[in-house]
Backbone bond lengths (Angstrom), bond angles and torsions (degrees), N, CA, C in turn:
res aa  C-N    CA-C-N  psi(-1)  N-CA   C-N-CA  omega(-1)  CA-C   N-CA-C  phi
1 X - - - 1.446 - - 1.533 109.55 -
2 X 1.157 94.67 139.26 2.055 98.82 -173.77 1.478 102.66 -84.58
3 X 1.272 124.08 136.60 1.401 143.93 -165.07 1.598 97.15 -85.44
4 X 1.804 112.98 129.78 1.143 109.92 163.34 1.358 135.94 -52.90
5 X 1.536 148.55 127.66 0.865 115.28 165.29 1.733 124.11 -82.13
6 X 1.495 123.16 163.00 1.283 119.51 170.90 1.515 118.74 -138.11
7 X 2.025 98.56 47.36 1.586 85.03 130.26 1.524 102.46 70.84
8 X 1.110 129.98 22.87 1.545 131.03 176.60 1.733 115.93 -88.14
9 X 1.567 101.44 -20.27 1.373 93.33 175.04 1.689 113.10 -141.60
10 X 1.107 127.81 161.55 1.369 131.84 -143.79 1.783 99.73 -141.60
11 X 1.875 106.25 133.76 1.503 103.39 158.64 1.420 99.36 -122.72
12 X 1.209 123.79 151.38 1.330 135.24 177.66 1.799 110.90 -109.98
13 X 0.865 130.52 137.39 1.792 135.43 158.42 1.175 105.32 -129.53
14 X 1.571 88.79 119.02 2.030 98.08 158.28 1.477 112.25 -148.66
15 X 1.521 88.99 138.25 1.615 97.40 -176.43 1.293 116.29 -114.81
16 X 1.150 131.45 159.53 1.579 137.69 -153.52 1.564 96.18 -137.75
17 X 1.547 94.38 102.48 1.873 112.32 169.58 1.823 99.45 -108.60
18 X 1.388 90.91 146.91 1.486 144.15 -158.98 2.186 90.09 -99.37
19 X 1.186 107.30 101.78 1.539 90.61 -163.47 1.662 100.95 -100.27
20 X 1.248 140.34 112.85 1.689 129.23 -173.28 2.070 91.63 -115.92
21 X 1.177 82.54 172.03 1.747 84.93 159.92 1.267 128.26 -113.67
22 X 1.475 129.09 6.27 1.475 113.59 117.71 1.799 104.46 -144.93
23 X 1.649 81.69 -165.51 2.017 84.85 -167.57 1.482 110.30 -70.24
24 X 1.930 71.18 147.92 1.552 67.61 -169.40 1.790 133.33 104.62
25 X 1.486 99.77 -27.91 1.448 113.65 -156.58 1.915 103.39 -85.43
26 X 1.256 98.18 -156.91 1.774 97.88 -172.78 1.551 100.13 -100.55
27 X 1.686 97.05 112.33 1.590 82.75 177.90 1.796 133.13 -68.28
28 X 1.969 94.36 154.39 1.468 90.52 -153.74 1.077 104.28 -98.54
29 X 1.355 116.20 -12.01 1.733 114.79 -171.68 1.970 95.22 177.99
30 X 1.190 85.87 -170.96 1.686 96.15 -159.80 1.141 104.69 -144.34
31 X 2.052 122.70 134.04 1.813 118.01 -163.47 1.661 83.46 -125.25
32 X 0.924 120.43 129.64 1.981 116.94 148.76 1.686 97.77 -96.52
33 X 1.227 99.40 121.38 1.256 136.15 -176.57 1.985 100.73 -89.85
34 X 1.051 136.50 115.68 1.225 131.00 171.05 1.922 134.89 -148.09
35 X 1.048 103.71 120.65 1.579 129.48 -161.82 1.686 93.02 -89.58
36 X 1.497 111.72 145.45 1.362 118.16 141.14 1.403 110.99 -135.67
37 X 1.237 130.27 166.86 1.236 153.95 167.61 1.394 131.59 -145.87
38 X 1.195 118.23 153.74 1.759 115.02 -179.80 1.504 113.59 -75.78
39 X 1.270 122.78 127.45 1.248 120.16 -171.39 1.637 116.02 -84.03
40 X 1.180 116.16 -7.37 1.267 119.38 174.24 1.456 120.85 -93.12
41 X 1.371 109.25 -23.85 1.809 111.16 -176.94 1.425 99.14 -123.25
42 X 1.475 121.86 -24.27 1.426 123.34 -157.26 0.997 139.97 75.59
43 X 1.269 126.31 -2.33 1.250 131.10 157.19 1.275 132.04 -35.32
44 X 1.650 135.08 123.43 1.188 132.36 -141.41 2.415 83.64 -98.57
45 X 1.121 98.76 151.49 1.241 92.19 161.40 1.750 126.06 -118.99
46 X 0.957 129.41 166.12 1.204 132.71 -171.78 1.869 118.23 -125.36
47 X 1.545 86.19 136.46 1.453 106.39 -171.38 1.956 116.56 -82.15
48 X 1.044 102.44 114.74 1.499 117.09 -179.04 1.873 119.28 -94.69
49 X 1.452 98.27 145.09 1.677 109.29 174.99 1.609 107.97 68.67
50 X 1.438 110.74 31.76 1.485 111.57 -175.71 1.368 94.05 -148.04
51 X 1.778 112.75 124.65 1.457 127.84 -152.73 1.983 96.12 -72.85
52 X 1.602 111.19 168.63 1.142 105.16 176.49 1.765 114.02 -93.57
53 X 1.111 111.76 139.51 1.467 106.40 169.52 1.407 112.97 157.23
54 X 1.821 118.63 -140.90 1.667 116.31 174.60 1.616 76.58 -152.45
55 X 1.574 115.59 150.02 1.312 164.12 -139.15 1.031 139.04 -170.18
56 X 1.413 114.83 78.01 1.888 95.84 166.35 1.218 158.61 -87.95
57 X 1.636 89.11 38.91 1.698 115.12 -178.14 1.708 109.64 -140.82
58 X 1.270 107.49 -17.98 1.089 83.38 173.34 2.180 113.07 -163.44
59 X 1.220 111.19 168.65 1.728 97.25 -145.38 2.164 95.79 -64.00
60 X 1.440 97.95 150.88 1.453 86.07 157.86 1.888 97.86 -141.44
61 X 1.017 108.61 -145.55 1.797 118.99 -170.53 1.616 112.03 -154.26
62 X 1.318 106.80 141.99 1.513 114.97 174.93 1.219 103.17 -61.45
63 X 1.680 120.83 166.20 1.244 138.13 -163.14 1.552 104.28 -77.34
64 X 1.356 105.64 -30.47 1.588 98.95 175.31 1.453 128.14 -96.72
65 X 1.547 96.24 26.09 1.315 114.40 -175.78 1.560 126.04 46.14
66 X 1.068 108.92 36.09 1.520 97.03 -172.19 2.232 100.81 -134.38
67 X 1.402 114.28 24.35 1.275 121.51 156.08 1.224 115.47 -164.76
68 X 1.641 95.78 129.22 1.696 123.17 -166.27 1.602 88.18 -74.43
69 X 1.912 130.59 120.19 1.374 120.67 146.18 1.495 111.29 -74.43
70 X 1.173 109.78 131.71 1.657 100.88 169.71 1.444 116.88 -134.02
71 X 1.515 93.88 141.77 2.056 87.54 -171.27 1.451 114.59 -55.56
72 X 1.310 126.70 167.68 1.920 135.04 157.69 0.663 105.46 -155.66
73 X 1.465 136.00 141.50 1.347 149.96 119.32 1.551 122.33 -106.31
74 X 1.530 91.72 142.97 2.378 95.84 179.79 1.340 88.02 -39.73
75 X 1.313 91.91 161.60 1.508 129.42 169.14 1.881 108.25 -65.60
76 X 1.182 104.21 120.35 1.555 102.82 179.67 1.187 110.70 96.51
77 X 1.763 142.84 -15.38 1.207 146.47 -123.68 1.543 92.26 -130.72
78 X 1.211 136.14 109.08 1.635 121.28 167.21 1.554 85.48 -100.10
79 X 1.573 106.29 142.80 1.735 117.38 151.66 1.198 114.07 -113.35
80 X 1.364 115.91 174.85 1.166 127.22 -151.62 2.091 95.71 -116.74
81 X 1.193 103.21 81.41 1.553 89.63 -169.83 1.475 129.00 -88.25
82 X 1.332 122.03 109.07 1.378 120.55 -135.31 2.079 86.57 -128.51
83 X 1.256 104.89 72.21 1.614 106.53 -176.57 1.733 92.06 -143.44
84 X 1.322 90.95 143.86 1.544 113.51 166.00 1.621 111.45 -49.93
85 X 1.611 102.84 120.28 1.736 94.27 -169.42 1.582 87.32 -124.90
86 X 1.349 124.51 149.36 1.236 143.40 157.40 1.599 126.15 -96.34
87 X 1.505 104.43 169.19 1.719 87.27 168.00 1.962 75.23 -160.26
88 X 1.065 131.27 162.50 1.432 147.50 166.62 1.250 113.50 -125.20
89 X 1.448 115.69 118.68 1.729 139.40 -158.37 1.548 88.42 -122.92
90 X 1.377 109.70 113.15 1.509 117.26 148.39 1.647 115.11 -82.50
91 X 1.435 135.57 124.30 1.103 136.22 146.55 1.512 128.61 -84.30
């Protein structure tokens, strides 16, 4: 019988995109993109109570729930974020 795992240890990936409206262009704002998973079995985990979509004010999550987008900008820095943002509303 295969032994449960429980999840005692953790890898995280997050990457930080530069968001313009096209290549090349003046960037408009900035997403850290971020994944975790269990480092012992791999199991990807999933982010809860955070709407689905992209935002440039405030955090949301991919559809398969398993990466938090979250806004950034430097410290001191307002941008001007001028990109097509979504959000997905189940009724």
């Amino acid at each position: 019988m295969k032994e449960v795992c429980t999840h005692q240890n953790f890898k995280g990936e997050i990457a930080v995109n530069r968001l313009t409206r096209e290549e090349g262009g003046e960037v408009r704002s900035f997403m850290a993109d971020l994944r975790i998973s269990c480092a012992d079995c791999g199991r990807p985990f999933q982010f809860i109570g955070v709407p689905f979509g992209l935002l440039s004010d405030k955090p949301t999550m991919s559809a398969d729930m398993q990466e938090l987008r979250i806004p950034i900008h430097p410290d001191g820095e307002i941008l001007n974020p001028l990109f097509a943002e979504f959000v997905v509303r189940a009724n």
